[in-house]
C-alpha positions as CSV (number, residue, x, y, z in Angstrom):
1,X,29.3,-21.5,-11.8
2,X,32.9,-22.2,-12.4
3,X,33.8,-18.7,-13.9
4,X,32.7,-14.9,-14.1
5,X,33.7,-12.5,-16.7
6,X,35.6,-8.8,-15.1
7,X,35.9,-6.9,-17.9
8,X,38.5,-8.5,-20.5
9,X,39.3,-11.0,-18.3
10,X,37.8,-14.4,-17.0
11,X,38.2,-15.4,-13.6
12,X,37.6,-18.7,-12.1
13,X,39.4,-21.7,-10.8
14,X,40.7,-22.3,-14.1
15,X,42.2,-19.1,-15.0
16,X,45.4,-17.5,-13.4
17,X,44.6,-15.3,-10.6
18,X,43.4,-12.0,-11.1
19,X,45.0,-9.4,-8.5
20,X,43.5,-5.9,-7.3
21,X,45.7,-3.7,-6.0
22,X,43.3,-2.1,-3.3
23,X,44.7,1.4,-2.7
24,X,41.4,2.3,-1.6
25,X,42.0,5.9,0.4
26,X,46.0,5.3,0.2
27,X,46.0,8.1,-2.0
28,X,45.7,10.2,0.8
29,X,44.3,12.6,-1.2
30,X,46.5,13.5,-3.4
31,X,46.1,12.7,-7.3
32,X,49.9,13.2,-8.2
33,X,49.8,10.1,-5.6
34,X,47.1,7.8,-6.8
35,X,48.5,8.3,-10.1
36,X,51.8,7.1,-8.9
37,X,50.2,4.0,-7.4
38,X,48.6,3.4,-10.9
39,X,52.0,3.1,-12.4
40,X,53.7,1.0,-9.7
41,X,50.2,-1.4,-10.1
42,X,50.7,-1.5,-13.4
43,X,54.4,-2.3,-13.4
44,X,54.3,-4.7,-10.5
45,X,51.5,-6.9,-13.2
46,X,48.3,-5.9,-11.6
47,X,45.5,-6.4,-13.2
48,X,43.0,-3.9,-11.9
49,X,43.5,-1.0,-9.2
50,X,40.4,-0.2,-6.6
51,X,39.6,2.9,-4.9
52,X,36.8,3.6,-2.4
53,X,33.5,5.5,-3.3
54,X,32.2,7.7,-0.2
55,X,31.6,11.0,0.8
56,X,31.9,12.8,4.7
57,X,28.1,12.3,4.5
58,X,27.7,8.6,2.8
59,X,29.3,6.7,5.0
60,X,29.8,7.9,8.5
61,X,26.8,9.1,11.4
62,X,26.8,12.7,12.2
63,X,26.4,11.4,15.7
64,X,29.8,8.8,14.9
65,X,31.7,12.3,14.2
66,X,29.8,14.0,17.1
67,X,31.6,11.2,19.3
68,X,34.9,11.8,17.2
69,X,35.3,8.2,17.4
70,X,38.6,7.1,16.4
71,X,39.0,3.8,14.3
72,X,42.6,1.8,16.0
73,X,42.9,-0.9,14.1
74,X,46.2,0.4,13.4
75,X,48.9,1.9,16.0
76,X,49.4,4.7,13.2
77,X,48.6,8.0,14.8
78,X,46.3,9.9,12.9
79,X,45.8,13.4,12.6
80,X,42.6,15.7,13.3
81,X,39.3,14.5,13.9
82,X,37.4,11.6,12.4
83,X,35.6,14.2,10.1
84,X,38.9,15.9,8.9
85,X,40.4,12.6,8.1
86,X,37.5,11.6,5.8
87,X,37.0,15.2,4.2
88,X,41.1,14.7,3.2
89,X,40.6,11.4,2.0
90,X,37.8,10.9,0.3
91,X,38.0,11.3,-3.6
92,X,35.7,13.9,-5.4
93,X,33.5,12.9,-8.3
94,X,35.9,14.6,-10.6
95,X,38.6,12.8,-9.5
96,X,36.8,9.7,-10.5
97,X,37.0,10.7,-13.8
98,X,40.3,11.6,-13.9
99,X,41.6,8.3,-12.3
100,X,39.5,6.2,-14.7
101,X,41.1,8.1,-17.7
102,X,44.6,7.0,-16.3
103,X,43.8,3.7,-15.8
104,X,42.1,3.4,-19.4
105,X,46.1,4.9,-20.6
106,X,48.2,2.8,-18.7
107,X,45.8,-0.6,-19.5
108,X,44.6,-1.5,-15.7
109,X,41.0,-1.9,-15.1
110,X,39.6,1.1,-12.5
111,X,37.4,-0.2,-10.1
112,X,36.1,0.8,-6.6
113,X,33.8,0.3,-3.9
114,X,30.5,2.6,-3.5
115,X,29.1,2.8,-0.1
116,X,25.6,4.6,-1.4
117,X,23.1,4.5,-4.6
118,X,24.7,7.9,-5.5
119,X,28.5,6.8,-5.5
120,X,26.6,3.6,-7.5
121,X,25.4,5.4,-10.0
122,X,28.6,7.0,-10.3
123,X,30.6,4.0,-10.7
124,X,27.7,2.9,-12.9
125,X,28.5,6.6,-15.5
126,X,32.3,5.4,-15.1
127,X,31.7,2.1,-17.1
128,X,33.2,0.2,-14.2
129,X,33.6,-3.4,-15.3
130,X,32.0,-5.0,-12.0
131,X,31.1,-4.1,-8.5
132,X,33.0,-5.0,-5.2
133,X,31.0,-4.4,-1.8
134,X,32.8,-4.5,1.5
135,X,32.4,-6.8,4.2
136,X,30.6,-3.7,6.3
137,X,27.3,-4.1,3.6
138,X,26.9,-7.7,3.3
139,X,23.5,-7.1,5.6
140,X,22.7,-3.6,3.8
141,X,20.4,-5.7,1.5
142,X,18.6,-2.1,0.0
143,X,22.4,-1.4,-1.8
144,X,23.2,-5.2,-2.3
145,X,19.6,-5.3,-4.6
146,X,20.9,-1.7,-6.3
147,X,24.2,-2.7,-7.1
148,X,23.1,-6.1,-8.6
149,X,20.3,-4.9,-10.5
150,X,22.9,-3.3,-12.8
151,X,23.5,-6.3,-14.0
152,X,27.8,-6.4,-13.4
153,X,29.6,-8.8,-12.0
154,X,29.2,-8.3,-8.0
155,X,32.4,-9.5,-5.6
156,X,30.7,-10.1,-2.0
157,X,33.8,-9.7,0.6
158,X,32.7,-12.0,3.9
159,X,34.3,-10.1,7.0
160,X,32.9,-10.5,9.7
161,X,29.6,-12.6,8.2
162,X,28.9,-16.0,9.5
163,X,27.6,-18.2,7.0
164,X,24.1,-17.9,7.7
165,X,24.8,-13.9,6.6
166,X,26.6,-14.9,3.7
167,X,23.5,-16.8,1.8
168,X,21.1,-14.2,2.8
169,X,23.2,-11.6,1.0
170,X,23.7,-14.2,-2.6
171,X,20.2,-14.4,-2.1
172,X,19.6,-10.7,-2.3
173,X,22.2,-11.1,-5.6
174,X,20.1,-14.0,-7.3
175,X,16.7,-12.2,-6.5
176,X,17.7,-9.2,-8.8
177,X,18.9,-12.1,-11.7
178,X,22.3,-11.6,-11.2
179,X,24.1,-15.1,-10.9
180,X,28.0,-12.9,-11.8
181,X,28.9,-13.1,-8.1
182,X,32.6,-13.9,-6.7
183,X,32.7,-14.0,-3.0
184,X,35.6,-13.1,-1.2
185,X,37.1,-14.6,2.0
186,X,37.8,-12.0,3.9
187,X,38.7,-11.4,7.8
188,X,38.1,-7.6,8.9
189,X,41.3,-7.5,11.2
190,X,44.3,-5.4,10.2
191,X,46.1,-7.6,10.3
192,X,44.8,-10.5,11.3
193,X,46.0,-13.3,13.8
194,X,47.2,-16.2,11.5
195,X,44.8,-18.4,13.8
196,X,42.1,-16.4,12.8
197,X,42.8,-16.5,8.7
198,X,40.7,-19.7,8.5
199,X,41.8,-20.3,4.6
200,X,40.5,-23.7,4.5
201,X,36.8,-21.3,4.0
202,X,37.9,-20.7,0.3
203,X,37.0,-23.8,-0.8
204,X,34.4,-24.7,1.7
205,X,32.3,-21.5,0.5
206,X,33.2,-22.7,-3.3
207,X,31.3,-25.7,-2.4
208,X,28.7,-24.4,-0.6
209,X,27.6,-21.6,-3.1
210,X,28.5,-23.4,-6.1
211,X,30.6,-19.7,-7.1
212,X,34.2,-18.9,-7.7
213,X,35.8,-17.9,-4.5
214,X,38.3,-14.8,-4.0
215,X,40.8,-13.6,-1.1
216,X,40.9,-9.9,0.1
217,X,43.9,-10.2,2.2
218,X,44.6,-8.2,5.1
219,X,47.7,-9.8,6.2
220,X,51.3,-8.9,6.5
221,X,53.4,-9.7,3.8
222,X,52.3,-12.2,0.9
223,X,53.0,-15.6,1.9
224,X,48.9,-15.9,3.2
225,X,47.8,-14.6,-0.3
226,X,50.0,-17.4,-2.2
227,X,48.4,-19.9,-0.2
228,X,45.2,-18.7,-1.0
229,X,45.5,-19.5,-4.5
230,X,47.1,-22.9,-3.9
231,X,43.1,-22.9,-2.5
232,X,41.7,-22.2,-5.4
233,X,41.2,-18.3,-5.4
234,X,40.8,-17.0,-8.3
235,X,41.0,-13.1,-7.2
236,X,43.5,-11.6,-4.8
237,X,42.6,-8.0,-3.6
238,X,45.7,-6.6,-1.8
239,X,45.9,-3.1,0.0
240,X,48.6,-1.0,-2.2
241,X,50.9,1.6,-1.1
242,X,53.7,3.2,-1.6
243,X,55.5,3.1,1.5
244,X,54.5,1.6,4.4
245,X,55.3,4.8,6.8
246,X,53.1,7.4,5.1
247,X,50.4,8.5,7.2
248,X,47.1,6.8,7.0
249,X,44.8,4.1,7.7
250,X,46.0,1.0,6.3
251,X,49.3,2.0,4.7
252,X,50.8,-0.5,7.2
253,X,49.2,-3.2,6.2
254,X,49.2,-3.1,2.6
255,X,51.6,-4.8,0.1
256,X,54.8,-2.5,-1.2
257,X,56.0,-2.5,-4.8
258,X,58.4,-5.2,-4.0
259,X,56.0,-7.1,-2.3
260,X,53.4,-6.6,-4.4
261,X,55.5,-7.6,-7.7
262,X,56.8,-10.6,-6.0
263,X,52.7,-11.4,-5.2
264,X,52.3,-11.5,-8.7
265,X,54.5,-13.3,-10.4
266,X,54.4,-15.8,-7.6
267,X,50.3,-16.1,-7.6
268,X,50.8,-16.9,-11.0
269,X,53.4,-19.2,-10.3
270,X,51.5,-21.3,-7.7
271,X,48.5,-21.4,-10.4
272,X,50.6,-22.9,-12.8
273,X,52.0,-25.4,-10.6
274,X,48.9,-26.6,-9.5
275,X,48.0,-28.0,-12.7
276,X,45.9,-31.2,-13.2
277,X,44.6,-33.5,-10.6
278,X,45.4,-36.3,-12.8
279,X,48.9,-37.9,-12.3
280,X,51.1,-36.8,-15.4
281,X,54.4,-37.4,-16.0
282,X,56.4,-34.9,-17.8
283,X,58.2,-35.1,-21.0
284,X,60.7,-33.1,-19.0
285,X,60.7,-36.2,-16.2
286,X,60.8,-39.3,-19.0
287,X,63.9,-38.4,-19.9
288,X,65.4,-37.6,-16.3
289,X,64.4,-41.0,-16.1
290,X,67.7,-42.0,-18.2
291,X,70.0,-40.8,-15.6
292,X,68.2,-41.0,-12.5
293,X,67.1,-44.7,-12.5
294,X,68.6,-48.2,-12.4
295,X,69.5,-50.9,-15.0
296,X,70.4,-54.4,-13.9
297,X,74.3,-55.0,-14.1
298,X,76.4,-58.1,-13.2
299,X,78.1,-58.3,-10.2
300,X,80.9,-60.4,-11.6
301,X,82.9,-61.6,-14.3
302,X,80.1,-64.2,-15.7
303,X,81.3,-66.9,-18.8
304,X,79.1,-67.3,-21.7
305,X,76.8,-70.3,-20.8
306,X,76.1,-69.3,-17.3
307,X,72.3,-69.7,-16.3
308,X,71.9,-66.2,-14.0
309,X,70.7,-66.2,-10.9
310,X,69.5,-63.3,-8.0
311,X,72.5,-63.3,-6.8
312,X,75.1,-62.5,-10.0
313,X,72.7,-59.4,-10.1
314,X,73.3,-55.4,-9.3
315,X,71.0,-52.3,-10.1
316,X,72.8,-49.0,-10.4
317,X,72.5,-45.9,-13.2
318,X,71.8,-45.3,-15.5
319,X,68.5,-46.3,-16.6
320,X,68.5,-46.7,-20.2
321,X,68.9,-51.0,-20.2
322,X,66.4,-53.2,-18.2
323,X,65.3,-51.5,-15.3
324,X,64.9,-53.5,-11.8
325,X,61.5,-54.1,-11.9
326,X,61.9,-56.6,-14.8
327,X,64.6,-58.7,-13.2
328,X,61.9,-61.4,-13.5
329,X,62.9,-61.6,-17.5
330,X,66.1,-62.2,-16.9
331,X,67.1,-64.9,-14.2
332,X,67.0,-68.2,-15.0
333,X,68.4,-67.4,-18.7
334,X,71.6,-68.7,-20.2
335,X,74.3,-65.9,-21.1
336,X,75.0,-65.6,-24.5
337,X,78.6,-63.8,-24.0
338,X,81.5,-63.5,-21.5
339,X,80.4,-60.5,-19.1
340,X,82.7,-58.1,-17.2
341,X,81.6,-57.1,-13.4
342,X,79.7,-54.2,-13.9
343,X,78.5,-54.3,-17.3
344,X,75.1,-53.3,-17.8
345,X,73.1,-56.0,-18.8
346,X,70.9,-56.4,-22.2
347,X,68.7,-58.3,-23.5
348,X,71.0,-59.6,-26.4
349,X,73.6,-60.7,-24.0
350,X,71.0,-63.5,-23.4
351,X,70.2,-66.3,-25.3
């Protein structure tokens, strides 16, 4: 399948990239803020914007906050306990609705994760345009079969899956009917070692799964995402904030406006440039041809009646008269006029 439909939009290898600005909990809570983020994503040429769909009770062990285990994959200190960090971040069902209503004003598609059937059937009453499930579920096949079963378009981030775990989970996808899946390469490190990136897997897993193939970038800065798409993704998913020093989990490692504006314009850049496979030469680049290449000239003053030879010959610009390659044509015949050194040579000078 060369192409999936998201909403008003169809992605694929031969469509410009479509970029998600993942602010995911970056809201920190606070609407005034995720609205704000909206605007920027919307300003910076965004396509979509994607939150994250879980509860205190959805996502996390009561034993996990028993241990008040502490997630460091980034230096940021934190504040409170696990639990209090989740209860502050997590967005209420009526905030769901009131971001989707924003998004539908300012013309970005509102999307998010769901980590249950319940934040599923959520997403499912918010008319969200297609499904995205994080690298953490891609072996919870019981909400992989509930998701697809709705019959959306379902983007499959890899983290942390060897390949083995990544068929199993298409599988899962096909067996409910749906054939609208987008995979995303994906490593689960924030950020990640560039060693580790491995971006040569976007188009191995386009050929192995015969799907279009996305990024969902955890890097610093946007140079790694770019060079996804000179792959061949057709999706970049970007964490999305504000500014970098707010409090939170993965404010550090997501894209700024700046950044994220410049990602962009230059993912649609690099699209464009990659073009065709077949060797074209520009209309642009026919006519550079005029001053960039050679035309024969003679090398001295030459009478009429002299039979030229190799030697009598030059090639400098421009290249509007008989170009070098065609000196062939033109030694051994007799001049038909007196020739100045370093007059361009034509074809009626000869006889």
């Amino acid at each position: 399948m060369d192409e999936v439909k998201l909403g008003k939009y169809v992605v694929g290898k031969n469509h410009s990239p479509y970029v998600i600005a993942e602010i995911g909990a970056n809201h920190n809570g606070d609407m005034a803020i995720a609205r704000q983020l909206i605007d920027v994503a919307k300003e910076c040429g965004c396509n979509a914007v994607k939150f994250q769909s879980w509860t205190p009770e959805s996502l996390i062990s009561q034993e996990e906050y028993d241990n008040n285990q502490v997630y460091t994959d980034s230096p940021k200190k934190h504040f409170g306990s696990l639990r209090e960090m989740v209860k502050a971040y997590y967005l209420r069902k009526e905030q769901h609705f009131e971001l989707k209503k924003y998004c539908l004003k300012v013309g970005l598609d509102f999307c998010s994760t769901p980590f249950s059937y319940q934040e599923v059937d959520l997403l499912e009453e918010l008319g969200v345009p297609f499904y995205k499930i994080a690298s953490m579920d891609i072996n919870n096949f019981d909400l992989l079969a509930y998701v697809s079963s709705k019959g959306k378009p379902v983007l499959l981030s890899t983290g942390m899956a060897d390949l083995a775990e990544i068929e199993r989970a298409v599988h899962v996808i096909e067996r409910e009917g749906n054939r609208q899946i987008i995979l995303l390469h994906c490593i689960s490190i924030y950020p990640p070692d560039f060693k580790d990136i491995n971006l040569n897997n976007i188009p191995m897993l386009s050929k192995a799964f015969d799907y279009p193939v996305g990024f969902s970038d955890h890097s610093i800065g946007i140079s790694i995402p770019l060079a996804a798409v000179a792959l061949g993704s057709c999706i970049i998913e970007k964490h999305f904030t504000l500014d970098k020093d707010m409090p939170g989990w993965d404010h550090e490692i997501s894209a700024d406006p700046h950044e994220m504006k410049a990602l962009v314009c230059e993912s649609r850049n690099v699209f464009t440039a990659l073009g065709s496979s077949r060797r074209i030469v520009s209309e642009a680049e026919l006519e550079k041809r005029k001053k960039f290449r050679r035309s024969i000239i003679v090398n001295a003053d030459l009478p009429a009646g002299h039979v030229l030879r190799g030697s009598d010959l030059e090639y400098k610009r421009p290249g509007t008269f008989i170009p070098p390659s065609d000196k062939g044509l033109v030694i051994g015949r007799v001049l038909k006029n007196n020739l100045t050194a370093g007059k361009i040579l034509r074809m009626e000078d000869l006889l």
